[in-house]
DRENVEXFI-746896 format. One line per field, with one value per residue (C-alpha): residue number from 1; x, y, z. Coordinates in steps of 0.02 Angstrom, whole numbers. Layout:
N
num <- NUM	...
c1 <- X	...
c2 <- Y	...
c3 <- Z	...
//
This chain:
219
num <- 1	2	3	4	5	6	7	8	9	10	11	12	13	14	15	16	17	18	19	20	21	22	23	24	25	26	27	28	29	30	31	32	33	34	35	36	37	38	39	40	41	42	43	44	45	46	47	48	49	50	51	52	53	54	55	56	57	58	59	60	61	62	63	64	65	66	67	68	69	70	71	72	73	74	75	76	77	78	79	80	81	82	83	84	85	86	87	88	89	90	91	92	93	94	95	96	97	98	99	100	101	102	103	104	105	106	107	108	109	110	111	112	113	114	115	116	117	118	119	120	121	122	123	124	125	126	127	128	129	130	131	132	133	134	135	136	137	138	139	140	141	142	143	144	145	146	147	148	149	150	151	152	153	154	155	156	157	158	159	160	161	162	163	164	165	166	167	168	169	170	171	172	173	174	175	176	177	178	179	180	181	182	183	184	185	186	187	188	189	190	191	192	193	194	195	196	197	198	199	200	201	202	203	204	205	206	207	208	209	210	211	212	213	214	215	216	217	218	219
c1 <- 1175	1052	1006	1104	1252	1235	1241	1390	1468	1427	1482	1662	1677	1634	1735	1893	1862	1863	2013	2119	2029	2127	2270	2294	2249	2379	2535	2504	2500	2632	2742	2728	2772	2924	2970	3011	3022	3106	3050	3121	3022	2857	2753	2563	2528	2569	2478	2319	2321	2353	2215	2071	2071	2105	2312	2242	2175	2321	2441	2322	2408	2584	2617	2785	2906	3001	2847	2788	2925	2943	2771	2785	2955	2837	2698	2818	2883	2691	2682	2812	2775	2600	2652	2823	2867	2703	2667	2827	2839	2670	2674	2881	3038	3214	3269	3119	3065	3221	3180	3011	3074	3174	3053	2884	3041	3067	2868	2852	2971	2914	2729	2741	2712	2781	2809	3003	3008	3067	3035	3159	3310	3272	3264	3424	3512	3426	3464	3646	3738	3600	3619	3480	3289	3261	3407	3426	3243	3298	3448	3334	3225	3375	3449	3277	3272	3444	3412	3274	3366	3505	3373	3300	3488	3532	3358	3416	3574	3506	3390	3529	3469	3603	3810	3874	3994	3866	3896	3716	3780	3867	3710	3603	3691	3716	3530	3480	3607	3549	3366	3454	3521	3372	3298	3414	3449	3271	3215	3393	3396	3299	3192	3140	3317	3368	3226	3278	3476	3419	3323	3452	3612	3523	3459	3614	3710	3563	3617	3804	3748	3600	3606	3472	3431	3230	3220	3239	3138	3239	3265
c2 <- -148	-2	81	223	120	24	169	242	90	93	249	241	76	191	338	198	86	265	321	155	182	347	297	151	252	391	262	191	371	417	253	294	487	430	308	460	597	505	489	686	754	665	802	778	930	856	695	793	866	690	626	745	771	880	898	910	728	676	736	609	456	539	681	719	672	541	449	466	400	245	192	224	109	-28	-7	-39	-178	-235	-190	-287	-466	-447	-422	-520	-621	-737	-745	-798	-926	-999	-1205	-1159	-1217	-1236	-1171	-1166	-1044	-927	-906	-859	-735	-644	-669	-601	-453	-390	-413	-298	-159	-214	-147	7	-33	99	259	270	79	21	114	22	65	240	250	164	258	423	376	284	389	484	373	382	289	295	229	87	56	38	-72	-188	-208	-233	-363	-456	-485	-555	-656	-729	-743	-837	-946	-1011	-1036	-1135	-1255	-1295	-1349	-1441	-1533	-1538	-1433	-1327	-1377	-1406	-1280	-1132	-979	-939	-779	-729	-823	-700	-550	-586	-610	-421	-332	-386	-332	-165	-133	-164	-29	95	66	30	196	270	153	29	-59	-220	-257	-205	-332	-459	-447	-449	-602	-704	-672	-737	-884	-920	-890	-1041	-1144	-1142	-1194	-1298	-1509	-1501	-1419	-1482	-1369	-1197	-1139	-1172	-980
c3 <- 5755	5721	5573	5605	5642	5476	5387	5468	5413	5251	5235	5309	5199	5034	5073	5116	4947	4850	4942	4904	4723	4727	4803	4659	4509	4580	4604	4446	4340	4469	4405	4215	4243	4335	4200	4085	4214	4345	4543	4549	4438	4537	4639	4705	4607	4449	4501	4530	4375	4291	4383	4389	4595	4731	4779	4958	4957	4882	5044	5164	5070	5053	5166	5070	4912	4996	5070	4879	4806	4925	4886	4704	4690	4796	4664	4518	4629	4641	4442	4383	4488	4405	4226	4204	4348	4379	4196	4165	4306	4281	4280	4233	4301	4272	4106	4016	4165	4137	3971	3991	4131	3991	3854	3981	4006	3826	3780	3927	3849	3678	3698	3792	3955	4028	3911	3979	3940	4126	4283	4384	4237	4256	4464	4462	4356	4423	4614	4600	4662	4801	4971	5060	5088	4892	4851	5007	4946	4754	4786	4884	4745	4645	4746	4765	4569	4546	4692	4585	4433	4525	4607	4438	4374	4528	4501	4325	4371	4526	4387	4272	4139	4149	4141	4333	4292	4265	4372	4444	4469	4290	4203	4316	4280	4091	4106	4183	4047	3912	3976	4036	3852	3785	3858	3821	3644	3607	3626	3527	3388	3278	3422	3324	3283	3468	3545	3415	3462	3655	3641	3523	3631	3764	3675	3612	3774	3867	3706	3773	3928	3936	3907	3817	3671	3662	3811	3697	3564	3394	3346
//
């Protein structure tokens, strides 16, 4: 390769690691404006602003709102495996891994994450009732994380940690409620005692259920 060509290299590999640079920094501001603002309210002029940079480069990574909002809903996706999911999961199984699921959940909403608290709680409820690629997009995201939850249930009754008679699917949905709730009524009313209710009605529901106590922390 000569000289010249090295160069050129170099400098197409630059300009690409600043453009995913870019790209990154703008789905992640884009993911905590929709958090508050929802997906709706997201527009590359706004995201320029936010960022500092030209609304023109923005359009070569999304070249309209829908293509926007898909990727941002993909970045939360992204977001949320990084921050709750793997921490949680992490040398865990069973029902000591479903608890840490819920606990790595309400830390999440606890510190300010996200200033709207949970960008998925938000799309949902924003996009509900709009059929269309947001909302097909949305619901498989939705149906992706109770098929989790449902997963974990079903290993801790497999390893009998959990009653034979526990519905995978009621545990799992119990589960996302009370994480829903605490979203909502965390922002409207006293948000320790909110976090503090989510977490203990959960704790006490695993108590119900599990065959072991030693399993759960004590309180």
């Amino acid at each position: 390769m000569t000289v010249t060509n090295q160069r050129t290299t170099r400098l197409i590999d630059g300009r690409r690691l600043r453009g995913e640079r870019t790209r990154a920094a703008a789905l992640d501001a884009a993911v905590e404006l929709a958090s508050t603002d929802g997906l709706d309210g997201l527009t590359l002029g706004r995201l320029a602003d936010r960022l500092g940079v030209s609304k023109s480069g923005l359009f070569t990574h999304w070249p309209d709102k829908e293509t926007l909002q898909l990727a941002v809903i993909d970045r939360a996706r992204g977001q949320w495996a990084e921050h709750v999911v793997r921490p949680a999961l992490d040398g865990r199984s069973g029902v000591r891994a479903l608890w840490a699921l819920h606990e790595q959940r309400l830390d999440f909403y606890a510190r300010g994450a996200l200033p709207g608290g949970c960008f998925f709680v938000a799309a949902q409820t924003e996009f509900d009732d709009r059929p269309g690629p947001v909302q097909d997009c949305l619901r498989a995201q939705l149906r992706e994380w109770e098929a989790l939850l449902v997963s974990l249930v079903q290993d801790a009754v497999r390893a009998g940690e959990l009653r034979q008679d526990t519905s995978p699917d009621l545990l799992a949905y119990e589960f996302d409620a009370l994480g829903q709730a605490a979203v909502t009524r965390s922002r409207l009313l006293d948000r320790e005692a909110v976090f503090a209710h989510a977490r203990a009605s959960f704790l006490l529901r695993l108590r119900e259920l599990c065959t072991d106590p030693g399993l759960l922390p004590n309180r």
